[in-house]
N, C-alpha and C positions, 0 to 999 in steps of 0.2 A: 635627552631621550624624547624624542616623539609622541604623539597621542596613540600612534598606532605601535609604536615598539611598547610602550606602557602596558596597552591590552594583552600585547604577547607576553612580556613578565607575568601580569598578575594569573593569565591563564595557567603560565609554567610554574607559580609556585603554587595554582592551588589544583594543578592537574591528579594529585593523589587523590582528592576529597573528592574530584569527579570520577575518578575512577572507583572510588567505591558505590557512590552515589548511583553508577550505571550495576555493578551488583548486587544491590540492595530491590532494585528496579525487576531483574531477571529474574530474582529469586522467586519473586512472583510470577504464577504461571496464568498466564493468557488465552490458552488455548480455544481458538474458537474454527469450530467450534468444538466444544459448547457454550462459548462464549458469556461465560461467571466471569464479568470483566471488574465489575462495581470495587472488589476487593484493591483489586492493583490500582484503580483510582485514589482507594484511601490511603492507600503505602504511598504513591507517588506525593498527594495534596499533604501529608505528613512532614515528608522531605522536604518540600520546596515551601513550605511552612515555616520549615526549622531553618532556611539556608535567607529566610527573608523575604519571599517571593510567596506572598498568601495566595489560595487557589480557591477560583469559587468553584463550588461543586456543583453540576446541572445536573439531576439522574434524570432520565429518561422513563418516560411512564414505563408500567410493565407489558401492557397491551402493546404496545410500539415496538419494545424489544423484542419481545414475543412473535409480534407477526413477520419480523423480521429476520427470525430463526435463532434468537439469541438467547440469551438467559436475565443477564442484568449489565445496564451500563452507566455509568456517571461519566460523562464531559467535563471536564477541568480547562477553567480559563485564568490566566495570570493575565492580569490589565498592569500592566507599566504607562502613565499619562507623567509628561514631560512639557506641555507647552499646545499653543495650536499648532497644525501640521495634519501631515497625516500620521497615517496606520500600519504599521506592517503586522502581518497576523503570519507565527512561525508555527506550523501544525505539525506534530509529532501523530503516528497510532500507534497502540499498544499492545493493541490485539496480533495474534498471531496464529500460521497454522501449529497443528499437533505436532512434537518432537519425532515421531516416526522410529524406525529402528537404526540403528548400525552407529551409534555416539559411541565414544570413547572418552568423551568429558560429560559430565551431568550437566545434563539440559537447563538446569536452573542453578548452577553452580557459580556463575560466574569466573572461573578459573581463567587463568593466568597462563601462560606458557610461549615462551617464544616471542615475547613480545605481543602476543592476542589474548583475547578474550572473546570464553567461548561463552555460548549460550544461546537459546532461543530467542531472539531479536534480537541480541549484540551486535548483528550489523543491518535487520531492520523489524524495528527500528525504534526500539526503546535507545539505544545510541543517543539517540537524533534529541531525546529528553534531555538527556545530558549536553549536549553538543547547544541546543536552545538557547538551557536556561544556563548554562555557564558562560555563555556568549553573553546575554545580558548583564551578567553579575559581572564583568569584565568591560562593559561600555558605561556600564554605572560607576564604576568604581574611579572612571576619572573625574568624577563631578561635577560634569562642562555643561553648562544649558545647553536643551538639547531640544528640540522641535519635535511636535507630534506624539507617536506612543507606540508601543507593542503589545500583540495580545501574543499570548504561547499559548494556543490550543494542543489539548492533549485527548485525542479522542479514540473510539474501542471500536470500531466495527471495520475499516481498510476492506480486512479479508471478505466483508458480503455487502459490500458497495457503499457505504459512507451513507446510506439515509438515513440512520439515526446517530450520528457524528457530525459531519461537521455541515451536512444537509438541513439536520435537524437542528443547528448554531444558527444556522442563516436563516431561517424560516421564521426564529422564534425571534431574530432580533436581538441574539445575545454576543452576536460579534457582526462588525460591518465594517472592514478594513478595505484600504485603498490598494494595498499591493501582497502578496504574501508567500511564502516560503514551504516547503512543504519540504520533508528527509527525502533523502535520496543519498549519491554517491560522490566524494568527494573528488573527482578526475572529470566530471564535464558538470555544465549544467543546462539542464533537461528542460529543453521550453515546449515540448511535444508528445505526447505518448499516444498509442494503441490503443481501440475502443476495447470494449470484450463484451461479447455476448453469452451469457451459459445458458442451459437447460433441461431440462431432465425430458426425456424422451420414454414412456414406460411403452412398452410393447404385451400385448393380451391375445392369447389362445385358449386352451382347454385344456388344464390337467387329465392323464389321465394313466392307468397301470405300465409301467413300463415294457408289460409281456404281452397286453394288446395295445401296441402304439396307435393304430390306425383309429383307433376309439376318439384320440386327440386331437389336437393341434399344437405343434409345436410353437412356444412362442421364442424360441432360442433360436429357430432356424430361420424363423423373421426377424428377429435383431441380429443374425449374422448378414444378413443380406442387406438390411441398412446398414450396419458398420462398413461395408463391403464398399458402398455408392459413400459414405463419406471418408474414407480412407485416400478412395481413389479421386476425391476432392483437393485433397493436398496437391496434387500433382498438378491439378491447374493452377489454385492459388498461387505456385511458384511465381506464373508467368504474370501475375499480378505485381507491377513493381509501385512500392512508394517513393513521391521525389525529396521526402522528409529524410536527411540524411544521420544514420542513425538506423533506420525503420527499415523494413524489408520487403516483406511480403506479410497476406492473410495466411493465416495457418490455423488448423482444427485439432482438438484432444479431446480424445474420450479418456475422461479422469476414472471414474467408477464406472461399475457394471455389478448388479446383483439381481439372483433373481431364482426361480425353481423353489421345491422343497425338500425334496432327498434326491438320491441317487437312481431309485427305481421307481422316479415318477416325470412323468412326459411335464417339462417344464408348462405353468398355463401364464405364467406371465416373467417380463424381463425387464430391468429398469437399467438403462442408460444417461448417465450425466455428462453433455459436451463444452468444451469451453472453445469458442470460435474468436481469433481474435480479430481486430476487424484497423487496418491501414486507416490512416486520417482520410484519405481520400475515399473511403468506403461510404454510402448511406445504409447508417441500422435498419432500417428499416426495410431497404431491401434486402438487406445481407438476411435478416430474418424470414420473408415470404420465401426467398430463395431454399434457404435450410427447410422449412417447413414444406416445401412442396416435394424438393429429394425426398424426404421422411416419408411423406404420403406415398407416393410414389412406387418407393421401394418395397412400399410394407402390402401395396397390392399383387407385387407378386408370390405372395404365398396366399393361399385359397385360406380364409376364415379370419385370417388374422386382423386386428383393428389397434390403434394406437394410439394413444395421447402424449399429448408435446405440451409444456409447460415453460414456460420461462420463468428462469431463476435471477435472472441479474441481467441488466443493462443498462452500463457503461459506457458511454461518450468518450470518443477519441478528445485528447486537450490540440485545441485549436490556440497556437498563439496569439495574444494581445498587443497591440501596439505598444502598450502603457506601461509592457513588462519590460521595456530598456532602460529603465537605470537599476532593476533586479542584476540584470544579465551582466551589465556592466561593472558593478560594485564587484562581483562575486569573479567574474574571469580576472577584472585588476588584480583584488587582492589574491586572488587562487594562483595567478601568474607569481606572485612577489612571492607567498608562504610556500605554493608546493616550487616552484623553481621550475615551473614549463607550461607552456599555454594550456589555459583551458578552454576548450571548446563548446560551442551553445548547439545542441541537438536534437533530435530526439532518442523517444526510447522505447522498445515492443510491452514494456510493462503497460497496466494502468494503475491510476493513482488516484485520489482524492481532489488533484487540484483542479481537473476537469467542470467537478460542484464549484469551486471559486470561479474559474471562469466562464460557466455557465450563467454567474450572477454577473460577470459583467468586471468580475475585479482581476485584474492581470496577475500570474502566479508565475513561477518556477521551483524546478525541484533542485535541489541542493544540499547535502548535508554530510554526516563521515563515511559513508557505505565508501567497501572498496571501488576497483578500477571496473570492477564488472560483477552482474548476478551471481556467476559461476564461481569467480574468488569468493564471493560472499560466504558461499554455503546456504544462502537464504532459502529456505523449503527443502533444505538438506539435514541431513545428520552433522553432526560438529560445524554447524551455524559459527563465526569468529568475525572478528574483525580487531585489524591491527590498532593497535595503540595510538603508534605515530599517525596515525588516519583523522582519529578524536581529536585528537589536541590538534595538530592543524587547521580542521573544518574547522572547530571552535573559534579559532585565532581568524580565519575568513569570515565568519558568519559573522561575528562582534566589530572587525571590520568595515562590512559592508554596512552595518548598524550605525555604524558611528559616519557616515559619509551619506547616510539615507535620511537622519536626522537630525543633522548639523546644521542644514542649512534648507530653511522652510521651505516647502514645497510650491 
């Protein structure tokens, strides 16, 4: 038996222990927001405690979380040091949005059926905790000298852009790895993604009796009319093509909308939240004057009305690294050999975290158990799953690629 059929046994006999390891993970809720993360750091740092894999605990001051719209967060790092070499830094997050309605399995249940597992991140991406740290416990367990090290960052904010996550890791100097791995989906792997711009856009008129309107200003009937100029935004974006294959076009969503204060009063103000995504070949920066100028714009066509635009998040398209070809490589080998069909390097209209890594300069891709697409996922859906055979696989890849990335010094 082989070094790498070795990792696939010991994965396969200790795949139940990961499989609860990943329930024990769900049961805790992430929800952000409101983002009360700190707790599932302590369940996760307890686990991976208990499995041999000690975690250092970073909490994040509360001022930082705070302005960041959060509540509480702790960064967990597992340092594995092996030798000189370099670094691979595997980043998991754990935060997630709200369960929403229409489940038919408890959101935090971790339940079983069918061969899935269902639950709020089970496929992203508390998963990817499991899929990490059982890849290591599995490259360790052949006891081969092995060059360099790994960090398993496990961090809480993904959902409102990674500054006090793994932004705030790299700032402080508590991880500086050479290559790194971030969750994603087990059937390609992802050297690319989608910038995202969001922003709240509040719109202001004049409340005022619903039986003398003319006393007012509506400010409803001005945020229909900029919904109206960015709806019909979409339609150009089409013709916007990316040559990142994988990637599509820009496209625009108005997530929320709130606003008024009863029924029989002339709404005086309106709040709209857009999420814009933005092609790698986009500059934010214009994509942003551009948005803010339709806003202005549109909002003078109703007599009184005035508006403010905020931005909430911006997110950098991930531009590939040269430096990311033996990532790409380790991971399509062995994804070829474990899933049994090519796997492809592409990109993807998500964004992600890894964008902060290579923004520092250090080459990333995404890779981990998530199914063959968002849509199987259920990811930001009701009955959130992911298959079984998906886990143990990636696992078996990622340990893999581990064992080939620090075999032999860099």
């Amino acid at each position: 038996m082989n070094h790498y059929e070795q990792i696939d046994a010991w994965i396969d006999a200790h795949f139940d222990e990961q499989v609860q390891f990943l329930q024990r993970l769900i049961a805790v809720p992430t929800d952000t927001p409101p983002g009360n993360n700190a707790p599932h750091a302590e369940r996760a740092a307890a686990l991976l405690d208990a499995m041999g894999l000690h975690a250092q605990k970073h909490p994040v001051p509360a001022e930082l979380v705070q302005a960041a719209g959060l509540q509480t967060i702790t960064n967990l790092i597992v340092r594995r040091r092996y030798g000189p070499g370099r670094t691979v830094a595997l980043n998991a997050h754990g935060d997630v949005v709200p369960p929403g309605e229409g489940w038919t399995h408890d959101p935090y249940g971790g339940e079983i059926a069918d061969g899935k597992i269902y639950g709020r991140a089970a496929a992203v991406s508390k998963c990817d905790f499991s899929t990490f740290a059982f890849a290591v416990r599995a490259l360790e367990s052949l006891q081969l000298p092995l060059h360099g090290g790994i960090d398993l960052l496990f961090t809480y904010d993904e959902e409102f852009g990674g500054e006090v996550g793994p932004a705030w890791l790299l700032k402080n100097k508590l991880t500086a790895p050479d290559l790194m791995i971030a969750a994603g989906f087990s059937y390609q792997v992802v050297t690319a993604h989608n910038g995202c711009l969001q922003m709240e856009v509040t719109v202001h008129g004049k409340m005022a009796h619903a039986a003398i309107p003319d006393s007012g200003i509506d400010a409803l009937q001005g945020a229909v009319k900029i919904l109206n100029v960015l709806y019909a935004q979409n339609a150009l974006y089409k013709k916007l093509r990316s040559k990142v294959e994988g990637i599509t076009h820009p496209y625009l969503n108005v997530g929320m909308i709130e606003g008024g204060t009863n029924t029989n009063v002339v709404p005086g103000r309106v709040t709209l939240k857009l999420d814009r995504r933005m092609i790698p070949e986009e500059n934010p920066a214009e994509v942003e004057a551009s948005l803010r100028q339709l806003i202005a714009d549109a909002a003078r066509e109703t007599a009184g009305i005035t508006v403010d635009v905020k931005r909430i998040l911006l997110a950098n398209a991930l531009q590939p690294l040269p430096g990311n070809k033996p990532l790409v490589d380790a991971l399509q080998k062995h994804g070829q050999i474990v899933f049994g069909e090519p796997i492809p390097a592409l990109g993807t209209p998500l964004y992600t975290d890894v964008r902060i890594f290579s923004e520092a300069g250090i080459p990333g891709v995404i890779y981990g158990a998530g199914p063959r697409t968002v849509l199987e996922s259920h990811a930001k859906r009701a009955d959130e799953r992911l298959d079984l055979n998906d886990l143990r696989r990636a696992t078996k890849v990622i340990a893999r690629a581990l064992l080939d990335l620090l075999q032999t010094p860099a």
